[in-house]
BAKOLBA-972579 format. One record per residue: z, y, x of N, C-alpha, C in turn; residue in one letter; residue number from 1. Coordinates in steps of 0.02 Angstrom, whole numbers, plus 50000, padded with zeros to 5 digits. Layout:
! BAKOLBA-972579
R  n_c3  n_c2  n_c1 ca_c3 ca_c2 ca_c1  c_c3  c_c2  c_c1 residu num
R     Z     Y     X     Z     Y     X     Z     Y     X      a NUM
...
//
This chain:
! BAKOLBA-972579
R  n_c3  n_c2  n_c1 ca_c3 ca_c2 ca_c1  c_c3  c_c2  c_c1 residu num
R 50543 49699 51141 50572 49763 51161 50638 49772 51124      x   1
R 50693 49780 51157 50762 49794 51126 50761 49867 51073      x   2
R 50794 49850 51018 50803 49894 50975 50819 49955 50985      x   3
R 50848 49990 51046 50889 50040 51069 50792 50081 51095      x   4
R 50766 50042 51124 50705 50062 51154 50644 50085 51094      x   5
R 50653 50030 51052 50595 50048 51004 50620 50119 50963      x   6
R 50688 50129 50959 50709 50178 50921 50680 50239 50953      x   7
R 50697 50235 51025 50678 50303 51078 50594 50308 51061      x   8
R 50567 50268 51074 50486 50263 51059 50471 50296 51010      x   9
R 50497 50267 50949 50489 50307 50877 50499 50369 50887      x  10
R 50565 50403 50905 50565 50458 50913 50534 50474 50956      x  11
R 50501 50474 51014 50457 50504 51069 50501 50532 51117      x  12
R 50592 50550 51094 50647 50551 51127 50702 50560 51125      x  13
R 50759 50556 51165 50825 50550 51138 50877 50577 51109      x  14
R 50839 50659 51085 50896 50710 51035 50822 50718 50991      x  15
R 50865 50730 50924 50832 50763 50883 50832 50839 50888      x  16
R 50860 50873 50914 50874 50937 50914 50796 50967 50970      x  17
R 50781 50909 51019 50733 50920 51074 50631 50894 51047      x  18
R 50656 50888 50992 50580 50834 50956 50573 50897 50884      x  19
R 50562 50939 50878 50542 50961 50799 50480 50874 50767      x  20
R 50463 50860 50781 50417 50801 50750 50466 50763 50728      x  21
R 50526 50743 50753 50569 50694 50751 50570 50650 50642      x  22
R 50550 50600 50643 50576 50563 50598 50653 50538 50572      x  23
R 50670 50560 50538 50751 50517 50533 50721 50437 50514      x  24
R 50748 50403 50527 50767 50353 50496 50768 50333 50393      x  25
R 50800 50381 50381 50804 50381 50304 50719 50416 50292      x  26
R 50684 50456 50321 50617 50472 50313 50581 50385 50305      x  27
R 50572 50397 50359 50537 50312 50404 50545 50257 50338      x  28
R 50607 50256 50328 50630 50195 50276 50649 50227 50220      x  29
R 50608 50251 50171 50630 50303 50130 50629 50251 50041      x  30
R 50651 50269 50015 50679 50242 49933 50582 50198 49941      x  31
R 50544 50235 49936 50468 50203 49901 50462 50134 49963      x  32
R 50479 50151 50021 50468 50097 50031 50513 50039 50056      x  33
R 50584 50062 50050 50637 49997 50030 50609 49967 49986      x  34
R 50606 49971 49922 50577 49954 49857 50542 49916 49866      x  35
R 50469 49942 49887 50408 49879 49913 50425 49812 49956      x  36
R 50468 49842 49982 50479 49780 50050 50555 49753 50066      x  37
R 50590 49779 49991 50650 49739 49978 50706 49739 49925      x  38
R 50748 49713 49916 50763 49747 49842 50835 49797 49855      x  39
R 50830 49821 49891 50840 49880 49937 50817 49976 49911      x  40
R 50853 50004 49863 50829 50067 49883 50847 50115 49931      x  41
R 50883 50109 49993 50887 50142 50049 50895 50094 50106      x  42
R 50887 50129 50148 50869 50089 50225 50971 50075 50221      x  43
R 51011 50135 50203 51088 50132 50200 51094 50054 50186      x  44
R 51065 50048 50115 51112 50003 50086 51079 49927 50126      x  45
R 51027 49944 50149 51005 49865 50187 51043 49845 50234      x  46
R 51050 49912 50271 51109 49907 50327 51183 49869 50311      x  47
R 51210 49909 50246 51280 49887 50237 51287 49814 50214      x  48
R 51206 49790 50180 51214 49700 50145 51223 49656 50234      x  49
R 51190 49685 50293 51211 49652 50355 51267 49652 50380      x  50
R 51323 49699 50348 51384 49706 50387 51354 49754 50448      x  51
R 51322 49800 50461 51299 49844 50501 51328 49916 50499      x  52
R 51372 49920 50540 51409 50003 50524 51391 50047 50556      x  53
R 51342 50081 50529 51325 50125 50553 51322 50192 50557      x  54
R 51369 50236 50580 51347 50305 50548 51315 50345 50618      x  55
R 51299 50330 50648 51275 50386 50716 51222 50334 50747      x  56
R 51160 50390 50775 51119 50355 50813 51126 50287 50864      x  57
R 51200 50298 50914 51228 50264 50930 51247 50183 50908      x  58
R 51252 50203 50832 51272 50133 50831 51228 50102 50819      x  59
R 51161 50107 50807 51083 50065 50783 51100 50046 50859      x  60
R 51085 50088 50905 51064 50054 50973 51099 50005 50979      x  61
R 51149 49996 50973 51211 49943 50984 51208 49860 50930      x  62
R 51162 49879 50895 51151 49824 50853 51101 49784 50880      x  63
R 51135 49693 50897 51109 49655 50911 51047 49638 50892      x  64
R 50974 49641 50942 50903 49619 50917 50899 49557 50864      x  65
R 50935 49508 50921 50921 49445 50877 50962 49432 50789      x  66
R 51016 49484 50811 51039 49477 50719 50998 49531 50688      x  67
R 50983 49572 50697 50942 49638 50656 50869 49580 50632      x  68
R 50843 49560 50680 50779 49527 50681 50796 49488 50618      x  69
R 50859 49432 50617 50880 49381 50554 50874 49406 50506      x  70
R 50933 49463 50505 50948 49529 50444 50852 49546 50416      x  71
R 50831 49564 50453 50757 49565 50407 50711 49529 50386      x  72
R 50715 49478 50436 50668 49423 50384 50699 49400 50313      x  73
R 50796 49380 50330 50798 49378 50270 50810 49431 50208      x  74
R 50787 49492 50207 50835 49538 50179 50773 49576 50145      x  75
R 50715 49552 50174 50639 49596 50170 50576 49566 50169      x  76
R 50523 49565 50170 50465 49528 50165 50428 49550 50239      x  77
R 50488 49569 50312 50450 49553 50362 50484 49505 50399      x  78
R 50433 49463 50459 50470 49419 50492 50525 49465 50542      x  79
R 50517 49510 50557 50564 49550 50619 50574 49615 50616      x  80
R 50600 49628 50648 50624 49722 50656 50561 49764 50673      x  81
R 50524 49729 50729 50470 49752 50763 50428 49754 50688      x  82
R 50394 49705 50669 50338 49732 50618 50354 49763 50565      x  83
R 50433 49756 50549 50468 49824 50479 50446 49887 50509      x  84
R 50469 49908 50587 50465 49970 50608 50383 49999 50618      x  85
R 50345 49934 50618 50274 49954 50648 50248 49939 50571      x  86
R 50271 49942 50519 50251 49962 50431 50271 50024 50421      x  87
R 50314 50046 50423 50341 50100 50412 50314 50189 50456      x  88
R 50302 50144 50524 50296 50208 50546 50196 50211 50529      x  89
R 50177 50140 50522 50109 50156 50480 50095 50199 50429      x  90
R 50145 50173 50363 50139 50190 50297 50146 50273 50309      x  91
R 50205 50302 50354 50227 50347 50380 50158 50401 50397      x  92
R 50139 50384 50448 50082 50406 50479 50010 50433 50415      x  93
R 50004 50383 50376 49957 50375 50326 49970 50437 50278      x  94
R 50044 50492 50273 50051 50532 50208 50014 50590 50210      x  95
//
């Protein structure tokens, strides 16, 4: 599933202004669990070691699957984007 899609999923939909449930991103990937799963304390700074510029929802969508996928196996202790996002929104779920 392309990254632009799993993002919409996570959120359940495409404004935050329309979701009160809505997760940010910096929630989801928050300091405790960069830490665990990289030597990483913000989801920011994982982003910026990829060369990933990101400041708006927009530009995640726009970031290539197959390099994001690279960017985390090597950057983290998962093989892909998919099972970082499906840890997180676990650990998430679990508070």
């Amino acid at each position: 599933m392309p990254l632009d899609e799993l993002l919409k999923e996570l959120q359940g939909q495409t404004s935050i202004q329309e979701d009160p449930d809505h997760i940010s991103l910096d929630d989801l990937f928050n300091e405790s669990f960069m830490s665990k799963h990289s030597s990483f304390k913000s989801f920011g700074e994982f982003l910026e070691k990829g060369n990933f510029q990101v400041k708006t929802r927009d530009d995640i969508h726009n970031i290539h699957d197959e390099l994001f996928d690279r960017h985390v196996a090597r950057e983290t202790g998962f093989m892909n984007w998919q099972s970082m996002l499906d840890t997180a929104t676990a650990e998430h779920a679990g508070k």
